[in-house]
Backbone as CSV, one residue per row, in Angstrom:
resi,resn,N_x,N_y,N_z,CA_x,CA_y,CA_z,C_x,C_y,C_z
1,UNK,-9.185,20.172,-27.951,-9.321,19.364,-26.752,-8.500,18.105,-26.917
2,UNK,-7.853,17.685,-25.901,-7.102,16.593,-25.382,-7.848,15.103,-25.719
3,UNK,-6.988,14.058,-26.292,-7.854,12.781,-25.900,-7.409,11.633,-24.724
4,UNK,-8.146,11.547,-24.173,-8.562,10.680,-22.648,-7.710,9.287,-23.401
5,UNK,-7.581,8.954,-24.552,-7.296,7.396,-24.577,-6.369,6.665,-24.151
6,UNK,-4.631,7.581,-23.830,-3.822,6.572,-23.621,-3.756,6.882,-21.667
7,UNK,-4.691,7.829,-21.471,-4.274,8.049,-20.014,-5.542,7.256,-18.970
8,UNK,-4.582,6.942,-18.011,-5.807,6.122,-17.122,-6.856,6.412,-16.239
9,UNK,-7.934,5.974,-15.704,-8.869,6.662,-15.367,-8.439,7.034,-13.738
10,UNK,-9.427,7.888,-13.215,-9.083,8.322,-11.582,-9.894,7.177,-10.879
11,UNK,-9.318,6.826,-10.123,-9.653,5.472,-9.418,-9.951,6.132,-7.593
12,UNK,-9.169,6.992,-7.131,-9.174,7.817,-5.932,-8.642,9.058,-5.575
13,UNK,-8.678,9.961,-4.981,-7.890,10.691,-4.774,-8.011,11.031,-3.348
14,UNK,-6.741,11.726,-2.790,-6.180,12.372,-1.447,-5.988,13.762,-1.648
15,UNK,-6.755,15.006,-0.962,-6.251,15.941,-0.845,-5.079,16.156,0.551
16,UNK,-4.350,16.843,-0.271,-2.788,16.855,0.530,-2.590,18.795,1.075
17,UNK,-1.984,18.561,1.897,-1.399,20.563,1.981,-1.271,20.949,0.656
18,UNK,-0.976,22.319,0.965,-0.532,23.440,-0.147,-1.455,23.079,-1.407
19,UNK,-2.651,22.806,-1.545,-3.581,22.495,-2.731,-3.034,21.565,-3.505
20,UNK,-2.717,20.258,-2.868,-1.751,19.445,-3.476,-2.959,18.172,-3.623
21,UNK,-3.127,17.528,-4.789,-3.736,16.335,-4.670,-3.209,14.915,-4.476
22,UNK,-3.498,13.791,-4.209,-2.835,12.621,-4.384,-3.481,12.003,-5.427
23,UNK,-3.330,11.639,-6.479,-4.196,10.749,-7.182,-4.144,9.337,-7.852
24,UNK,-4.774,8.648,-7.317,-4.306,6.896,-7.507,-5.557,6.917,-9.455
25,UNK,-4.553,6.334,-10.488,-4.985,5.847,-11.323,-5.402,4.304,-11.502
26,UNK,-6.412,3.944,-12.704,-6.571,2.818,-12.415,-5.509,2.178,-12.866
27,UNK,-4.765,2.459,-13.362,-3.256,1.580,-13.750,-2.369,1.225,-12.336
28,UNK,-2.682,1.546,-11.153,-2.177,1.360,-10.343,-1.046,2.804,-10.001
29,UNK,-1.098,3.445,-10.664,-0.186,4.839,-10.875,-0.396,5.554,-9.497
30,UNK,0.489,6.348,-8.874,0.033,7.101,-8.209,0.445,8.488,-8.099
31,UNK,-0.226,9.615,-8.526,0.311,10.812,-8.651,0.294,12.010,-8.380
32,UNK,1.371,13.007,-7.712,0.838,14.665,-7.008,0.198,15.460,-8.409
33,UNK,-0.839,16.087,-7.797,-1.229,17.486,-8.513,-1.050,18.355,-8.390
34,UNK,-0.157,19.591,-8.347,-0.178,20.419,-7.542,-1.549,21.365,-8.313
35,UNK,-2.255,21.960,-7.386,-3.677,22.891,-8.384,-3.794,24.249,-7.849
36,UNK,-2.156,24.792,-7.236,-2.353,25.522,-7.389,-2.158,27.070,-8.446
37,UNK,-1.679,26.743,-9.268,-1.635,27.301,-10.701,-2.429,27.032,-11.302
38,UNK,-3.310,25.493,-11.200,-4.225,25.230,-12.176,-5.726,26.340,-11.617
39,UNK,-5.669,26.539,-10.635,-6.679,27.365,-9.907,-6.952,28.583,-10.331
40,UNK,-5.784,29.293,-10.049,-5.147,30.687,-10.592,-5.643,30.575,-12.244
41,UNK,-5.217,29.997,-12.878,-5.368,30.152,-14.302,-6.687,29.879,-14.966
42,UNK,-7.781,29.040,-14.319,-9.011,29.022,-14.691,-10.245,29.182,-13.710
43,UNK,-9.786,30.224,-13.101,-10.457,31.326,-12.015,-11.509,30.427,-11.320
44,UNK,-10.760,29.385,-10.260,-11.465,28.924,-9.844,-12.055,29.115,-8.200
45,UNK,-12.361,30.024,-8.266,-12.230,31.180,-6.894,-12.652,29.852,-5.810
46,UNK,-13.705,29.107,-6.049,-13.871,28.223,-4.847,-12.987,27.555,-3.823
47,UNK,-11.960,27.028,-4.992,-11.255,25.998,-4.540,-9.754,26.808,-4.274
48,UNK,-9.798,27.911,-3.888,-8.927,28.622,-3.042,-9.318,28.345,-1.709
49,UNK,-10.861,27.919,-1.372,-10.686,28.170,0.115,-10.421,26.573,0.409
50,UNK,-9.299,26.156,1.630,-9.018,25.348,1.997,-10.257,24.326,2.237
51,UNK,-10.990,24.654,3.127,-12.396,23.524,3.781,-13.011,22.888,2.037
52,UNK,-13.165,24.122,1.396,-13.858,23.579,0.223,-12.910,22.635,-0.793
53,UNK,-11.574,23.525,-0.792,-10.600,22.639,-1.362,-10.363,20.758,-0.879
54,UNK,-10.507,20.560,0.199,-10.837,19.560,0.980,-12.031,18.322,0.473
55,UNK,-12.885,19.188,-0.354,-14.292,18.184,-0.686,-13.997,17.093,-1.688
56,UNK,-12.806,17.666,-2.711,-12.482,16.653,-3.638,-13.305,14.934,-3.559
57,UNK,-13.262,14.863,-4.558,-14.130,13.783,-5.127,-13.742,13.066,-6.684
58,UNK,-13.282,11.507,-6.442,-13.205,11.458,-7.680,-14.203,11.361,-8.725
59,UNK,-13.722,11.016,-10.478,-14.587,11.110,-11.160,-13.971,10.167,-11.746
60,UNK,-14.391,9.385,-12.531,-13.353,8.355,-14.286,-13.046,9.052,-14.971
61,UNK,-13.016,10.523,-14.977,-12.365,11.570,-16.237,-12.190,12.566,-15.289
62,UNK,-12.251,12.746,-14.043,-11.867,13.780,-13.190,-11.776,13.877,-11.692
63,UNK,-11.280,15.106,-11.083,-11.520,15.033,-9.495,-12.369,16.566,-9.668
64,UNK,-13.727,16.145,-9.174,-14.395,17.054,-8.696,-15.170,17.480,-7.606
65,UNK,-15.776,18.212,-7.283,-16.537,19.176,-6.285,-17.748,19.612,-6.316
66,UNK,-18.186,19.433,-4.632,-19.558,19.322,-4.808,-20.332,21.000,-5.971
67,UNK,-19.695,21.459,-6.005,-20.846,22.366,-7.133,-20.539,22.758,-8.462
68,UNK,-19.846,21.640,-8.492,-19.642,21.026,-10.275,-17.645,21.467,-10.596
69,UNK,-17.146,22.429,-9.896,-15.746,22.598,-10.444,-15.522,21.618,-10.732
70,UNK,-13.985,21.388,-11.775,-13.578,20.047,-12.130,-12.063,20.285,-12.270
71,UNK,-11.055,19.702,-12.357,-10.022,19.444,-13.291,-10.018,17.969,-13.881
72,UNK,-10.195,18.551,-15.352,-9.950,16.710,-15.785,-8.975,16.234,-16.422
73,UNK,-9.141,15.023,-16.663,-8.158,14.031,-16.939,-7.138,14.100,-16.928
74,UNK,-7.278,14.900,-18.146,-5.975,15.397,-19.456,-4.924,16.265,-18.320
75,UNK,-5.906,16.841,-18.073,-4.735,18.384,-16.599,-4.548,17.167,-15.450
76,UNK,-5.235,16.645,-15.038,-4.633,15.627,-13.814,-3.515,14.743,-14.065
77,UNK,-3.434,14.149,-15.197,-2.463,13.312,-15.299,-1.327,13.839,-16.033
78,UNK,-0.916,14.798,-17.105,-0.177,15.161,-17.802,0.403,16.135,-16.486
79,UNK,-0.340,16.810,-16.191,0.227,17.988,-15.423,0.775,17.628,-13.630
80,UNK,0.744,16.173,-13.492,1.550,15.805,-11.625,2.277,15.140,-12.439
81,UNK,3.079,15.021,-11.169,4.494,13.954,-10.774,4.273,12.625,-10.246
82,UNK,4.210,11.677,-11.386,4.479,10.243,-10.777,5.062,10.054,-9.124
83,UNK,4.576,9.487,-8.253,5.666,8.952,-7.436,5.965,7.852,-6.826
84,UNK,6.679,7.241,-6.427,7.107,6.004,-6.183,6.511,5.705,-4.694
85,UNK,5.736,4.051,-4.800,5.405,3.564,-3.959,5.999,3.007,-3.370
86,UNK,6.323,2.523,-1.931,7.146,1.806,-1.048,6.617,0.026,-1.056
């Protein structure tokens, strides 16, 4: 398992089209997720369906859903694309 220490915590997130997240760190960071591979790969049958995909919720070590799914930290931040704020 991954360690949480040099990466920053989830402060908010935006679900976006195509199972795309937005996610604001507390460093002020702001970054895409895309989940949909991360879905596929740890059979997360729920969060295929759009409405439910939609419930996102942050966490300080994750974005999760009301009946416990998760992706954390370590996969949220290592695995999006920084992007630049205006």
């Amino acid at each position: 398992m991954g360690s949480d220490i040099s990466r920053p915590a989830v402060a908010n997130v935006h679900v976006l089209s195509d199972f795309r997240l937005r996610v604001e760190f507390d460093n002020g960071e702001t970054r895409i997720f895309d989940a949909k591979s991360y879905i596929q790969r740890h059979k997360l049958k729920m969060l295929k369906s759009v409405g439910y995909f939609a419930l996102a919720f942050p966490n300080v070590r994750a974005v999760e859903w009301p009946r416990g799914e998760t992706i954390n930290l370590e996969a949220l931040y290592d695995g999006s694309v920084a992007i630049a704020e205006d």
